[in-house]
N, C-alpha and C positions, 0 to 999 in steps of 0.2 A: 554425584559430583565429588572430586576428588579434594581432600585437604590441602591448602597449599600455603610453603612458605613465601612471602612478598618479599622481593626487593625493595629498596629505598628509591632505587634510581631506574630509569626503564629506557627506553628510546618512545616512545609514542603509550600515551595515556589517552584513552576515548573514555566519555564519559556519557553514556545512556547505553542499555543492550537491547535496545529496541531496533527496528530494520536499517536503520544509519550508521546507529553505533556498532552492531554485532557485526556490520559488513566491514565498518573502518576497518575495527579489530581485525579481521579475519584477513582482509591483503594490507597492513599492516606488517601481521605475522607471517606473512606466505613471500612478503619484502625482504624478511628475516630479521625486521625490528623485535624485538625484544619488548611486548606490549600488556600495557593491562587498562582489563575493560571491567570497569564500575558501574552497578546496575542497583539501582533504590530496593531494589524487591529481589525474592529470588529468581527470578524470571521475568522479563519485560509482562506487562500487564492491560500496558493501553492498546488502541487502535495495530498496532503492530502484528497482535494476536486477535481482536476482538474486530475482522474483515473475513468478507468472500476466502480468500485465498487467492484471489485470482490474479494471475499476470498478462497482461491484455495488451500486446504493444498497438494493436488495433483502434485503442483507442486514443492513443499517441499522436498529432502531426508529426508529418516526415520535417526530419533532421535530427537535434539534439535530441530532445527528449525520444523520440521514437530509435535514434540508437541507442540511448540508454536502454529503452525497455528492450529490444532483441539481446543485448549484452548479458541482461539480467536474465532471460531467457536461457540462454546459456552456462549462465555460474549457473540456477536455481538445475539443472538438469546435472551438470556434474557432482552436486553435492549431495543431489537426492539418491543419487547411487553410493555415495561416501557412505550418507548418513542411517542410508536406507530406510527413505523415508518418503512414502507414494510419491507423484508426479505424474499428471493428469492428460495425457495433451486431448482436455474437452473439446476444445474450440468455444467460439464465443457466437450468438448469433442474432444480428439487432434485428428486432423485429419491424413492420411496415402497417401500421394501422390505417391508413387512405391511400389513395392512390398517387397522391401525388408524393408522399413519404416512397411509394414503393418504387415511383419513376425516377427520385433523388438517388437511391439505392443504384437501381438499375444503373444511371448513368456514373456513378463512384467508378462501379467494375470496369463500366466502357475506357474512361477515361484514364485507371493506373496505372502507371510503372512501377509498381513497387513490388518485386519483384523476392522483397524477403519479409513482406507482409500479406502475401496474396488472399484475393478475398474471393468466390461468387456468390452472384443471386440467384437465389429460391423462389420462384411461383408459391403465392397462396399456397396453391395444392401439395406441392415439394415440401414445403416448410411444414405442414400441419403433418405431413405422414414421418417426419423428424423426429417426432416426439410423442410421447404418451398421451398429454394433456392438453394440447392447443387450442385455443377455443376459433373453428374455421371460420365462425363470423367477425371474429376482431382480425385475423390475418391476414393481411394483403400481400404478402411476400417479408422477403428477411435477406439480410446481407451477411454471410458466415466465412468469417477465418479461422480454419481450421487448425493454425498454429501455437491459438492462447492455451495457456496452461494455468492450472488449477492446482494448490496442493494443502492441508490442514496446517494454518497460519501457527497454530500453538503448539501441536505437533513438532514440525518443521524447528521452528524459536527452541523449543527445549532440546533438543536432540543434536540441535548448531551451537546451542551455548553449553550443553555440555560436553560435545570434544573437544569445543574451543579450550576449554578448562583442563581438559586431562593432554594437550598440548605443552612441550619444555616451554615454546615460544610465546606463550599467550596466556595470562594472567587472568583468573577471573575473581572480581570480590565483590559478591552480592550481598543484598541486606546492609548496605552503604551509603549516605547521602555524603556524596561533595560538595562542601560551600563554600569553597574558592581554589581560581585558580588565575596564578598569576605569577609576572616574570620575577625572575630569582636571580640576576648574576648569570647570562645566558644560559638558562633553562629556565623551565617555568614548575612551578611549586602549584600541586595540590592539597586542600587540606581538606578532612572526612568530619563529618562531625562528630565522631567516635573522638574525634586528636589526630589521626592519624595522617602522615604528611609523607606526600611522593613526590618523586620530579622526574620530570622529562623533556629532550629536545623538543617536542610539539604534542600540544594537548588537544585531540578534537571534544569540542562539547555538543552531544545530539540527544539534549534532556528533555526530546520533545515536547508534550505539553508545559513542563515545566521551565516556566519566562520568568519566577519570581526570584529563586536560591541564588541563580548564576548568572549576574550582568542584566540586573533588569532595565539598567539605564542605559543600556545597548538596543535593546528590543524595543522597549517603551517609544524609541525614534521612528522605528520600522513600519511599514503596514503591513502588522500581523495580526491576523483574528484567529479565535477559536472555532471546530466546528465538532457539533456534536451528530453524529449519527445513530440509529436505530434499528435492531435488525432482528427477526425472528425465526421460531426454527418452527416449522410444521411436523404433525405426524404423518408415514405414511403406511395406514397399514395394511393396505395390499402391494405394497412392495413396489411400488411403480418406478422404472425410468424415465429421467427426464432427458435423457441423452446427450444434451449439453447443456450450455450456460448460456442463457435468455435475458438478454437485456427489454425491456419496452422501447417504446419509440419515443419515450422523454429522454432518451440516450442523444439522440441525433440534434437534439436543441442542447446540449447540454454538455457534450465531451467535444475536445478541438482537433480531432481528426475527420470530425463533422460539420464542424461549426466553419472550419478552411475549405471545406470540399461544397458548402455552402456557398461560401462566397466567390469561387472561383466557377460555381457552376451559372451566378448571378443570380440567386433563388437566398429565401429565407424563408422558410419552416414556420410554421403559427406555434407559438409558445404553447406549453402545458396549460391545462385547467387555470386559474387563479389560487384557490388553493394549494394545488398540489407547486405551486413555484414558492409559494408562500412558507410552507412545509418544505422545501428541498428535495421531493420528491422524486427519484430516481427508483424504479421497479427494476429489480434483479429476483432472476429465479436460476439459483443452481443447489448441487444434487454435492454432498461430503461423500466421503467412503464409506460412511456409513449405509448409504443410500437415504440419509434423513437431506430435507428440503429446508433451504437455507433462504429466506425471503427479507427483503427489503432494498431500499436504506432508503433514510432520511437525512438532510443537512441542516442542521440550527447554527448559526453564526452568530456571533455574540465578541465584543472587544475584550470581555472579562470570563473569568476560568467558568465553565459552567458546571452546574451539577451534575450526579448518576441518574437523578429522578425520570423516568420513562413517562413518553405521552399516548393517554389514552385515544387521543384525536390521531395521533401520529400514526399509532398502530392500526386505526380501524382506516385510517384514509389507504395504506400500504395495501389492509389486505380485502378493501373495494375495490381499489384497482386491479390487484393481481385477479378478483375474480372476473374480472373481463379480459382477463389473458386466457384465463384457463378452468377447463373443465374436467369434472370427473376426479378433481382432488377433495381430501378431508381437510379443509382449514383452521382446523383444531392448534392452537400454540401451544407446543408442549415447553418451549425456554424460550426467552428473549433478554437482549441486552442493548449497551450502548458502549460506542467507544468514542474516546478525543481525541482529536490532533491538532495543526495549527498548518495553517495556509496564508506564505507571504501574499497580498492580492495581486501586484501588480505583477512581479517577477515568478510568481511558483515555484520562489526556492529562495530560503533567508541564507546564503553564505558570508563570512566577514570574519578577517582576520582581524588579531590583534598582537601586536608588539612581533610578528613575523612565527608568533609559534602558538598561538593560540586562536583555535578553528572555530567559530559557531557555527552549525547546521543543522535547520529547522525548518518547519516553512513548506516543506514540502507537497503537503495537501493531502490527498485521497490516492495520491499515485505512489507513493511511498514503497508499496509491494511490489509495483509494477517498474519500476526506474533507479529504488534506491541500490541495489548490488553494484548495477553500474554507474550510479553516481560515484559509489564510495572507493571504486576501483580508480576510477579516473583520477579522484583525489589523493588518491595512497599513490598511487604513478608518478606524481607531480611535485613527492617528496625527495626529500636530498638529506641523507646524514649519514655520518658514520654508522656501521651496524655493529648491532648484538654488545651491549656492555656485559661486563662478565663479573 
């Protein structure tokens, strides 16, 4: 990362380099705003890096949100050739554990027109010859779109924020906390806690987790919760392919490209176990570059910040379930973690201006990878200023 001298003044100041902030940044600078993006660490650190990878507009309902995630489909593929940095197109494929999960499935396909999300269904028998590890007796068939993409969240984050940085247009200063930011005499004034004081026509703030340094009396009105998830890496040392990315069928109770295809088909799905809704439980099984096995997640919801501390219960419930997915793997945990984010509940997405040039956005949820590129383009679109001070 290159050394840089900061201006005083900019056109557009983002503040988090996590997947909101670093996209502001990015069509911001590609606007030809003249931008700098402030980031607490050297590198974003939460949930932004600490996810699947995965971009899944499949599990999107059709309209907004689901063109966002094809939008984002599209930046993530152009940049990954910039960056030169993998891009996966695994596909994604929910799995059908009854029968009536697999008829729900089956009639999705009957039923769609969507025609830049297309999907089919796999017989039992199709689905299990898919893959390495399928366990045929839990498999009743599976629903596969072959268009979701995959790619190393941390990877990706370091390699985007640092040509963001060796860019004339785009300012990067990490290892920085901003604790305020506000109108100045038409422009808006940041200050660092180091001292150090910027301004600019419009400030976006995307400090994800972080509700308390900036404006907590703005959030504190909102319904925003914490959510912590949980996730682990397996060994695999016969080298197996999993050939794509495996959701369980706690997917189809649980994501709203399911939960609509639900209700329109007149049908409701019986809930997960007790527990596992209890735990947040959602079963994902995909495969890094590495070829190492990438398992879980969990959701803990909580009004207040939560800790890093890992649950015993959480992990063993994750990796019961997965072994009724699957067979012929070593369930050995060679790393596990967790990451935070924050999810507005009603809306899935905290937006709110203040004084016309100061942006919060947060709130986003678990879709954050899958939607945020295109949220942040649509917002940079939506600006109006003078460009490039000099």
């Amino acid at each position: 990362m290159s050394t840089q001298n900061y201006q005083r003044e900019y056109d557009v100041i983002v503040i988090g380099g996590g997947v909101l902030g670093a996209f502001h940044a990015y069509f911001a600078m590609c606007q030809g705003f003249k931008t700098l993006l402030i980031e607490r660490n050297v590198f974003p650190q939460q949930a932004s890096v600490r996810n699947f990878g995965l971009i899944i507009p499949s599990a999107m309902p059709a309209g907004r949100w689901r063109d966002r995630a094809i939008a984002s489909c599209e930046i993530y593929s152009e940049l990954s050739e910039l960056l030169d940095v993998p891009l996966r197109r695994t596909g994604t494929q929910y799995l059908a554990h009854t029968e009536a999960e697999a008829d729900f499935l089956k009639q999705m396909v009957l039923s769609s027109e969507d025609s830049l999300c297309p999907a089919e269904f796999y017989t039992a028998e199709e689905t299990v010859r898919t893959s390495c590890c399928l366990n045929p007796e839990f498999c009743q068939g599976s629903l596969f779109f072959p268009d979701d993409l995959q790619l190393d969240p941390d990877q990706f984050f370091r390699a985007f924020i640092n040509w963001i940085a060796c860019t004339s247009d785009c300012d990067y200063l990490p290892n920085t906390t901003a604790i305020s930011a506000e109108p100045q005499g038409g422009l808006s004034r940041v200050r660092t806690s180091a001292g150090r004081e910027f301004e600019a026509n419009h400030v976006f703030v995307c400090s994800g987790v972080d509700l308390q340094t900036l404006f907590p009396d703005v959030y504190v009105t909102r319904n925003l919760q914490y959510c912590k998830l949980q996730m682990l890496k397996l060994s695999n040392p016969e080298n197996r392919t999993l050939g794509t990315s495996l959701a369980s069928p706690i997917a189809l109770t649980r994501y709203p490209a399911f939960l609509n295809a639900q209700f329109l088909q007149g049908i409701s799905l019986p809930a997960p176990d007790p527990i596992l809704q209890e735990l947040g439980i959602q079963i994902w099984m995909t495969q890094n570059q590495n070829n190492e096995f990438i398992l879980g997640d969990s959701h803990a919801y909580s009004a207040d910040p939560p800790n890093e501390f890992l649950s015993a219960e959480v992990e063993s419930q994750i990796i019961d379930y997965a072994k009724k997915m699957f067979v012929k793997l070593d369930f050995q945990v060679i790393d596990r973690w967790c990451g935070i984010y924050t999810e507005e509940q009603s809306a899935g997405l905290f937006q709110q201006t203040l004084d016309d040039r100061i942006h919060l956005i947060t709130g986003i949820g678990g879709k954050g990878m899958t939607t945020g590129p295109g949220l942040a383009r649509e917002n940079i679109s939506q600006l109006s200023l003078s460009k490039s001070r000099v």
